[in-house]
ROVEX-791133 format. One record per residue (C-alpha): residue number from 1; x, y, z. Coordinates in steps of 0.2 Angstrom, whole numbers, plus 5000, padded with zeros to 4 digits. Example, Ala and Ser with C-alpha at 12.3 -4.5 7.8 and 13.67 -1.06 7.14 Angstrom:
<rec><num>1</num><px>5062</px><py>4978</py><pz>5039</pz></rec>
<rec><num>2</num><px>5068</px><py>4995</py><pz>5036</pz></rec>
END
This chain:
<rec><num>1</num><px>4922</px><py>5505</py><pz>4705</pz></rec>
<rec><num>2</num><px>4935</px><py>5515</py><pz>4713</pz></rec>
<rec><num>3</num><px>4947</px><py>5506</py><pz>4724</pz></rec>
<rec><num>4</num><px>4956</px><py>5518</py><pz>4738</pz></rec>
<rec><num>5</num><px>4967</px><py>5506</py><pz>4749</pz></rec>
<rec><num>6</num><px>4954</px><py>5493</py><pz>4752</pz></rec>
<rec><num>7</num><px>4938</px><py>5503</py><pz>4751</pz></rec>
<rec><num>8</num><px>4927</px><py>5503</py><pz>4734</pz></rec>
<rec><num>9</num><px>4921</px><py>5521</py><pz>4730</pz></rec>
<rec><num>10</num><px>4910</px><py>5522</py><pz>4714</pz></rec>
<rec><num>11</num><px>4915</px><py>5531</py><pz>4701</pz></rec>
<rec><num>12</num><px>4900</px><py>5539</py><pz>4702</pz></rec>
<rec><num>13</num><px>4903</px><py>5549</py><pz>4720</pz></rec>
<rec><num>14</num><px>4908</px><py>5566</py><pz>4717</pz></rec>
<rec><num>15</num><px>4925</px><py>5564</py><pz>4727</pz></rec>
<rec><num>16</num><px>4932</px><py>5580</py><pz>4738</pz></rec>
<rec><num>17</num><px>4948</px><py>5585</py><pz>4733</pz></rec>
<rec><num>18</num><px>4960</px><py>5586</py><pz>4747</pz></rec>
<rec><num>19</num><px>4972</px><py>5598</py><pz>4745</pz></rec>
<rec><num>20</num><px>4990</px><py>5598</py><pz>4756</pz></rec>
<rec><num>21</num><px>4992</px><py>5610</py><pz>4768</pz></rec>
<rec><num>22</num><px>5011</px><py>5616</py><pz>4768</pz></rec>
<rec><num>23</num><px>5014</px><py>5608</py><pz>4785</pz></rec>
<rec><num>24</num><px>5017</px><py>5591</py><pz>4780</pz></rec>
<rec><num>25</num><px>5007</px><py>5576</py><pz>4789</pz></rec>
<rec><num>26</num><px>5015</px><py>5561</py><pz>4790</pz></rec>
<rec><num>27</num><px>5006</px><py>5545</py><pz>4782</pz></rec>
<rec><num>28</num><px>5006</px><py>5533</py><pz>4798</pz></rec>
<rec><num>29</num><px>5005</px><py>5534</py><pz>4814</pz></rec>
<rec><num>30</num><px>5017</px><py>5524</py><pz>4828</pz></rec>
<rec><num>31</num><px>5006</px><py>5511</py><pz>4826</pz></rec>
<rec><num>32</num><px>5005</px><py>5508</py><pz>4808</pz></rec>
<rec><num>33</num><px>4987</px><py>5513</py><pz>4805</pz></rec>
<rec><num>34</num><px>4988</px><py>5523</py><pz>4787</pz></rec>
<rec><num>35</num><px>4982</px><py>5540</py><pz>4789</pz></rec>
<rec><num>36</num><px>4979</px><py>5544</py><pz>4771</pz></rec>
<rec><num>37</num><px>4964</px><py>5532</py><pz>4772</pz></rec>
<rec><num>38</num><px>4959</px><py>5541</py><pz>4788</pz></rec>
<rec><num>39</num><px>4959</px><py>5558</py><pz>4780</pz></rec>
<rec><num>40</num><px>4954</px><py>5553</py><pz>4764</pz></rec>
<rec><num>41</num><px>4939</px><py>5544</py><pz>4774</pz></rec>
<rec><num>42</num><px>4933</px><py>5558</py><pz>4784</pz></rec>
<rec><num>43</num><px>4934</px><py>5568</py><pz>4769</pz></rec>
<rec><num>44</num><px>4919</px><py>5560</py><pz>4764</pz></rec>
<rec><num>45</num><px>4900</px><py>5565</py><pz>4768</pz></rec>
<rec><num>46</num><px>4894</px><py>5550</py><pz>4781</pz></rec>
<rec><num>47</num><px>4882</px><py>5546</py><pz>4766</pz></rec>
<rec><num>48</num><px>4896</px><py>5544</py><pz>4753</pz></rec>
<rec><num>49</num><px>4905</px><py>5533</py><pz>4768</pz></rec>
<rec><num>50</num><px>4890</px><py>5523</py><pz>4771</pz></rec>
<rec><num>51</num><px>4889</px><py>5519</py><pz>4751</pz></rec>
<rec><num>52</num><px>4908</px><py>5515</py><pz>4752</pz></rec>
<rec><num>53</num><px>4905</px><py>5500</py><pz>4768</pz></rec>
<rec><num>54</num><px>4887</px><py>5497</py><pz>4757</pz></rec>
<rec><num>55</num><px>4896</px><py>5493</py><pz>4740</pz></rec>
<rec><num>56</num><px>4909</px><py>5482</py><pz>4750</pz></rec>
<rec><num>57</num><px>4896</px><py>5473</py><pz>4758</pz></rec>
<rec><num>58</num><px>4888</px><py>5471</py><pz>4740</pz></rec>
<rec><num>59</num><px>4904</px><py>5463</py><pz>4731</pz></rec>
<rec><num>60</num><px>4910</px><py>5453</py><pz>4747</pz></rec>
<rec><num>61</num><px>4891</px><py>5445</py><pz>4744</pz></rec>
<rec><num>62</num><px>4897</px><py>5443</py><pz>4726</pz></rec>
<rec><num>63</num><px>4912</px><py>5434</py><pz>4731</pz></rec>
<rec><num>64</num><px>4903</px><py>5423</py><pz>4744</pz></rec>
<rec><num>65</num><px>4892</px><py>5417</py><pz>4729</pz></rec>
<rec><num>66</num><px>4903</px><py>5416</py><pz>4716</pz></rec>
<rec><num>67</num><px>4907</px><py>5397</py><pz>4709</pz></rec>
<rec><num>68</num><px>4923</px><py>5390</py><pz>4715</pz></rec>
<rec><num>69</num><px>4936</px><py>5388</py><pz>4702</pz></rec>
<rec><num>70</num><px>4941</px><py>5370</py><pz>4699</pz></rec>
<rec><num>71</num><px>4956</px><py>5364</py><pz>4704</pz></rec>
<rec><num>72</num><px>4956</px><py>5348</py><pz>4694</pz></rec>
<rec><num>73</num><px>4969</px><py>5349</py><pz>4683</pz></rec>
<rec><num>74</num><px>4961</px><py>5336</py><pz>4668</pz></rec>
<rec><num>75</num><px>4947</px><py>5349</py><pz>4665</pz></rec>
END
């Protein structure tokens, strides 16, 4: 798993390259929202986004099922 700012991409995606025009872009807008993550997003096909959301919703099940950890300190 391949972790882009807080989405999970599977290694196994075939990932676009996006290559830097020479007008630079700026990396956020005025309202904070990151636009790498934007561009990088729609850089993807609407299946490989829709397998990003689905292999988050998968691990956030994980998490949800997961044990606790004890927080008994005699264990």
């Amino acid at each position: 798993m391949l972790w882009c700012g807080t989405m999970a991409v599977p290694i196994s995606t075939s990932l676009q390259v996006v290559v830097p025009t020479a007008e630079a872009k700026p990396d956020y807008d005025e309202n904070g929202v990151d636009l790498s993550l934007v561009r990088y997003s729609l850089s993807l096909t609407p299946t490989q986004r829709l397998k990003a959301v689905e292999n988050f919703m998968n691990a956030m099940a994980s998490v949800r099922t997961a044990q606790p950890l004890s927080t008994d300190s005699t264990k």
